[in-house]
C-alpha positions as CSV (number, residue, x, y, z in Angstrom):
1,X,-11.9,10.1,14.8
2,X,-13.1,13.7,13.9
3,X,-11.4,14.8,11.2
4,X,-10.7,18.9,10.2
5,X,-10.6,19.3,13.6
6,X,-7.0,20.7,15.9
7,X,-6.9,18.2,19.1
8,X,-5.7,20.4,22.2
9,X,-3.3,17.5,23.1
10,X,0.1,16.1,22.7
11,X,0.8,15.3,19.3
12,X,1.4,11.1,20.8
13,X,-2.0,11.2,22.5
14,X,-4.1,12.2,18.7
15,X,-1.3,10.0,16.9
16,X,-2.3,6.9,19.6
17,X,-6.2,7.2,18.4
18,X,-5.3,6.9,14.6
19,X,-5.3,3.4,13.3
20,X,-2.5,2.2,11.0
21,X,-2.4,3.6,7.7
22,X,-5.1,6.2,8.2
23,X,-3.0,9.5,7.1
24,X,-1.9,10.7,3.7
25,X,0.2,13.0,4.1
26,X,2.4,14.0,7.0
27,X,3.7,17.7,7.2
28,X,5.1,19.7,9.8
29,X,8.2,21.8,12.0
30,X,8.1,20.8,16.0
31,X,10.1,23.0,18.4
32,X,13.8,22.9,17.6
33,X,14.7,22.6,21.4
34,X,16.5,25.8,20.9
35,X,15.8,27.0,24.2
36,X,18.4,24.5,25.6
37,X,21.2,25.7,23.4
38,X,20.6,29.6,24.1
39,X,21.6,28.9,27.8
40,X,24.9,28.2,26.6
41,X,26.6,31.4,25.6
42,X,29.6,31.2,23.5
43,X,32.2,34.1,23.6
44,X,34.0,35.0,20.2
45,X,36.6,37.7,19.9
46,X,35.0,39.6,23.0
47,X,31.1,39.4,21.7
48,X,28.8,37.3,23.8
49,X,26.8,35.0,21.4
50,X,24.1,32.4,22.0
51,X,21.4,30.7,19.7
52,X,18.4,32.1,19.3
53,X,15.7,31.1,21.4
54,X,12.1,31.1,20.5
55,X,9.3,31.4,23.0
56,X,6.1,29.0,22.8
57,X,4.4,30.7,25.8
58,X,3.8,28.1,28.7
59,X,5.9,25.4,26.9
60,X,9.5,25.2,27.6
61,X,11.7,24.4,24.9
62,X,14.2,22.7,26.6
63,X,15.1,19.3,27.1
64,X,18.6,17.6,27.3
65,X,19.8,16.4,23.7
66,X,19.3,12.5,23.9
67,X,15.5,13.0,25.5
68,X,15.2,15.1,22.6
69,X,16.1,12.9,20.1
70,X,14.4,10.4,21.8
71,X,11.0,12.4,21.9
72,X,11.4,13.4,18.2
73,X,12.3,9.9,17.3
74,X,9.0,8.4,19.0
75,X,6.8,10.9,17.3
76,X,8.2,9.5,13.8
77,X,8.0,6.0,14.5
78,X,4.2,6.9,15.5
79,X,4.1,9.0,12.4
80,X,4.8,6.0,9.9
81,X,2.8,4.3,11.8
82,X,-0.2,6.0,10.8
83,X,1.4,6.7,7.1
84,X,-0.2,4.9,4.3
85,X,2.1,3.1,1.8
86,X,1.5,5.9,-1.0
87,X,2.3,8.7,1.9
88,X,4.8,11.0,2.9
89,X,6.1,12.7,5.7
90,X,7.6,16.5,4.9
91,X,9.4,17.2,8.3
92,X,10.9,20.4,8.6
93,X,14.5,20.7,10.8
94,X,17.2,23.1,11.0
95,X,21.6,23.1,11.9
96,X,21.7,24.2,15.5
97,X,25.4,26.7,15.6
98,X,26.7,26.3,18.7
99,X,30.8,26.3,20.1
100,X,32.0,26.3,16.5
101,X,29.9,23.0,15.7
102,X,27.0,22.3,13.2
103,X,24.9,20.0,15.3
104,X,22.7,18.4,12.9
105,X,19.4,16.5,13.5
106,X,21.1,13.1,12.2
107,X,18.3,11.1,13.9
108,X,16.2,11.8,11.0
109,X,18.4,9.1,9.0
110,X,17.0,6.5,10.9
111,X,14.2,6.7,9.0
112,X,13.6,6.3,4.5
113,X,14.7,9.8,4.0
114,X,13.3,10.1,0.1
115,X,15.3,13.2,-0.1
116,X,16.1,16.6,1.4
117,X,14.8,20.1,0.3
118,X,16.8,23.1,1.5
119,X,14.6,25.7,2.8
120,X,16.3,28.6,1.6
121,X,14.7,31.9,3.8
122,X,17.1,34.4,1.9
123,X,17.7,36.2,5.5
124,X,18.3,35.2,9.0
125,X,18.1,36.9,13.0
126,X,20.9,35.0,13.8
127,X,23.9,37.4,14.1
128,X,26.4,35.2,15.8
129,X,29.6,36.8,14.8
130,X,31.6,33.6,14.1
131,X,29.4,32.1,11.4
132,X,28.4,32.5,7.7
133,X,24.9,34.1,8.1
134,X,22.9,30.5,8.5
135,X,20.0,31.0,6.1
136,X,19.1,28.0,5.0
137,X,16.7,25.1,6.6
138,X,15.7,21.9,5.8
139,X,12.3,19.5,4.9
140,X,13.2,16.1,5.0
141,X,10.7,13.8,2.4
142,X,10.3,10.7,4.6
143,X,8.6,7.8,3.0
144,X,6.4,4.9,4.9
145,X,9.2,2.2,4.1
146,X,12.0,1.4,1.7
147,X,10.2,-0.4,-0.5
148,X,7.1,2.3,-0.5
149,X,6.4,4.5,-3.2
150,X,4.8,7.9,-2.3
151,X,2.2,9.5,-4.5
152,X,4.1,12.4,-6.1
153,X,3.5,14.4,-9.2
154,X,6.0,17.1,-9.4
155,X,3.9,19.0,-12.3
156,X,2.0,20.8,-9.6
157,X,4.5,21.8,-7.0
158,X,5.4,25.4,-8.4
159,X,8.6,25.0,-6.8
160,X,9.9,22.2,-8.6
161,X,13.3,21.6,-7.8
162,X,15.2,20.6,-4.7
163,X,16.3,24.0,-3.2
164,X,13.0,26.5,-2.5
165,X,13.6,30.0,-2.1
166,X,10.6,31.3,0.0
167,X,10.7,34.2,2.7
168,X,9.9,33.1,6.4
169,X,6.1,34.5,7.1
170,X,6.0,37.8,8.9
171,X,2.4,38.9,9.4
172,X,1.5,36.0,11.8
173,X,1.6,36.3,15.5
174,X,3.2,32.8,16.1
175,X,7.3,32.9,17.0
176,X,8.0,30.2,14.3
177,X,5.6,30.2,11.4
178,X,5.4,28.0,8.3
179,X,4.7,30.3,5.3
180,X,1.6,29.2,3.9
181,X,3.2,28.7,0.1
182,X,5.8,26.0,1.5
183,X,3.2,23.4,2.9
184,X,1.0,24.1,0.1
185,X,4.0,22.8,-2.1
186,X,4.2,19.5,0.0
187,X,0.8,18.9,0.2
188,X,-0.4,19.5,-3.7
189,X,2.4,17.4,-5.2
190,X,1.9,14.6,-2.9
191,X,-2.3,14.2,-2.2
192,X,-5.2,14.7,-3.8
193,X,-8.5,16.0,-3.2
194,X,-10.3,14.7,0.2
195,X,-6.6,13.3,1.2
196,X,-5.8,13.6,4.6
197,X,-3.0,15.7,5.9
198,X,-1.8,15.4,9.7
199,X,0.0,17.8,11.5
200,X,1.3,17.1,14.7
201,X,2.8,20.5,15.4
202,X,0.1,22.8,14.2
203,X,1.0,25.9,15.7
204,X,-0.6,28.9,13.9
205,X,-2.7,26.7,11.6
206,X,-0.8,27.0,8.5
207,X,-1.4,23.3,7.4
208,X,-5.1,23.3,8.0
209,X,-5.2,26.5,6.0
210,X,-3.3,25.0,3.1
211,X,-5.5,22.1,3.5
212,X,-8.7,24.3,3.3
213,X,-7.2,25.8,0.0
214,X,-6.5,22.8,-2.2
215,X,-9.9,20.6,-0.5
216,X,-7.7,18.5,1.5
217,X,-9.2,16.8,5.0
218,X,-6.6,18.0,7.9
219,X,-6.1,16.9,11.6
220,X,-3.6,19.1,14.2
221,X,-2.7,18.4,17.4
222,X,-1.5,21.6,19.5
223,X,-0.9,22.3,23.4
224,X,-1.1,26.1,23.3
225,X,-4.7,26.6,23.3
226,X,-4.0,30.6,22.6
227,X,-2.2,29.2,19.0
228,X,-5.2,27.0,18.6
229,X,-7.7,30.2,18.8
230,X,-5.0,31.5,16.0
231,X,-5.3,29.2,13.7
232,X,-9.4,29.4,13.9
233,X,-9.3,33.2,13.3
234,X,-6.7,32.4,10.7
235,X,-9.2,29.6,9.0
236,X,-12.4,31.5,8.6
237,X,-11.4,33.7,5.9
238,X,-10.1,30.4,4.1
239,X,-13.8,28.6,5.0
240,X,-15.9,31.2,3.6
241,X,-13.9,31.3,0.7
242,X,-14.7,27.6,0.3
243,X,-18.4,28.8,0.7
244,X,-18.5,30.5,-2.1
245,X,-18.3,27.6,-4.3
């Protein structure tokens, strides 16, 4: 399989060509299925309020709940799957607000959660009148198995502790970018040089970026071909950087 290379595929079809325990690292945020819960308006106290939906041109963010779950859920079990013992998944998620409920993604605890870091973005476009500004997120450290030990050395992550206050990414064209310091603080604590790092939501190309960076091998998978033309514009100043040395 071609490696440092973004397949213009569903992320199942690149994850079905991977043998078992190919992949070092997992790390990555797939569509929240927000465009679902913004069809459901709420009214509070006479303001109309719905969630936010984001917009991933041609594709459709919107499938009923359980097929969601179910669809998230598959791409886990494939994503262990190709895990190696010493690997980890860092899987990004967020509380969906919606009638006065916190609807979390509790499907993620079917799997060795290792721990949760709280994403905190320090701001938020969600104005819903009825809730505590919601600025927070969530990367859930999935491990290959219970008894598996991930390769982690905590000494170069510079954020080091369990909450990590990092402002979303603005200058980047995509709806719902990664900022480039987060993955890059999965990826160095948990890999070394050469390791390779799967995404199977690569969006704007933040992972292979962070990849390029710290000489990690990546793989993506991406239907948007328009996002995949992003991330190689995005790339090439990170490649001839690499060039130089």
């Amino acid at each position: 399989m071609e490696i440092n290379k973004i397949y213009n595929e569903p992320c199942l079809e690149t994850l079905k060509k991977m043998p078992d325990n190919f992949v070092d690292c997992i790390v990555t945020s797939p569509p929240y299925n927000k465009s679902f819960w913004s069809m459901n308006q709420n009214i509070n106290n006479g303001f109309k309020t719905k969630s936010r939906k984001i917009s991933y041109g041609d594709f459709d963010d919107n499938l009923e709940p359980e097929e969601y779950i179910k669809q998230q859920k598959e791409v886990l079990t494939e994503c262990l799957r190709v895990l190696k013992d010493t690997g980890s998944i860092f899987y990004n998620h967020i509380d969906i607000l919606h009638k006065h409920l916190t609807i979390h993604p509790k499907f993620v605890y079917d799997f060795p959660v290792k721990q949760v870091i709280v994403w905190n973005r320090k701001n938020t476009p969600k104005i819903d009148v009825s809730y505590f500004y919601p600025t927070t997120e969530y990367i859930f450290w999935i491990k290959k198995n219970d008894e598996s030990i991930p390769k982690f050395d905590r000494k170069k992550a510079q954020f080091q502790k369990s909450v990590w206050e990092i402002n979303p990414e603005t200058n980047n064209d995509h709806p719902a970018p990664f900022p480039l310091i987060l993955v890059s603080n999965c990826i160095v604590c948990s890999t070394d040089e050469n390791d390779l790092v799967y995404d199977p939501y690569m969006g704007s190309g933040t992972t292979a970026m962070a990849c390029v960076e710290y000489k990690r091998n990546y793989i993506g998978s991406e239907l948007n071909p328009d996002y995949i033309d992003m991330s190689h514009k995005r790339l090439e100043p990170f490649l001839k950087q690499t060039k130089l040395f």
